[in-house]
C-alpha positions as CSV (number, residue, x, y, z in Angstrom):
1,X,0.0,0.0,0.0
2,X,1.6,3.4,-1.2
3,X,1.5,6.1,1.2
4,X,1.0,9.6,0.5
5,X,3.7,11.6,1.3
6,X,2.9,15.5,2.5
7,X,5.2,18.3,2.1
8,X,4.5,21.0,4.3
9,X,6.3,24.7,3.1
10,X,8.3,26.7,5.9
11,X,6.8,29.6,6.5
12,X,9.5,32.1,4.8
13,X,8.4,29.9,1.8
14,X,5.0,30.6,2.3
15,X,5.8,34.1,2.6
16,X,7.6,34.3,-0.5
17,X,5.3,32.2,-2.5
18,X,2.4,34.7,-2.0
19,X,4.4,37.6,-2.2
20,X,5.3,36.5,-6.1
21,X,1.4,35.2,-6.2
22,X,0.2,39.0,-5.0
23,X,3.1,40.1,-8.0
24,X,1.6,37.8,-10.9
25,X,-1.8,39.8,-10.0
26,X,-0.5,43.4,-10.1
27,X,1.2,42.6,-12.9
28,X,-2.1,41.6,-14.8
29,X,-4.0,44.1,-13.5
30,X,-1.6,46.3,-15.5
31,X,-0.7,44.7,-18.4
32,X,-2.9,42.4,-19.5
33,X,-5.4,45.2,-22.1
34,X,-9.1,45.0,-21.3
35,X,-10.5,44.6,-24.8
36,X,-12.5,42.2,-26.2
37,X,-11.5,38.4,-25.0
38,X,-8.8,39.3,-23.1
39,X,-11.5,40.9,-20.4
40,X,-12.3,37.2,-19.1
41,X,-9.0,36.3,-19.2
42,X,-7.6,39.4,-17.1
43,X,-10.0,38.4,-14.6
44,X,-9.7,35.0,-14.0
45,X,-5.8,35.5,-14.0
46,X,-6.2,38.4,-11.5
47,X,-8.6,36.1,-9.5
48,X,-6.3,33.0,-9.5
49,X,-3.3,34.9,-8.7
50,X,-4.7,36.8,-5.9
51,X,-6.0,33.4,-4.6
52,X,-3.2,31.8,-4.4
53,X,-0.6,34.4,-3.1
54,X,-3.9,34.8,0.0
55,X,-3.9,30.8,0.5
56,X,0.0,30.8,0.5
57,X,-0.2,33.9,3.4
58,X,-2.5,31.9,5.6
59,X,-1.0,28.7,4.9
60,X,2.0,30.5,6.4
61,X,0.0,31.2,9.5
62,X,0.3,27.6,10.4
63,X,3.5,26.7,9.1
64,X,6.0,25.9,11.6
């Protein structure tokens, strides 16, 4: 029987991990033009990245 093996971030990596997460999302707020298609995908990359860098911050909260 295979177990399944958890990796569990420090919390600096955590940290950093939503700080680049938080980065991804200004940077699409920005860059990514809001014409046409490319209004959908401006938001769902804005709402991904912003989602993960805020799951990486309070995954951090109970990192050791």
């Amino acid at each position: 029987m295979r177990r399944n093996i958890h990796y569990k971030p420090s919390k600096s990596a955590s940290i950093l991990s939503g700080v680049i997460a938080c980065a991804m999302g200004v940077f699409g707020l920005f860059t990514i033009p809001s014409i046409g298609a490319m209004i959908g995908f401006k938001a769902i990359w804005c709402l991904m990245a912003f989602g993960m860098g805020i799951y990486n911050f309070f995954c951090s909260r109970r990192a050791l």
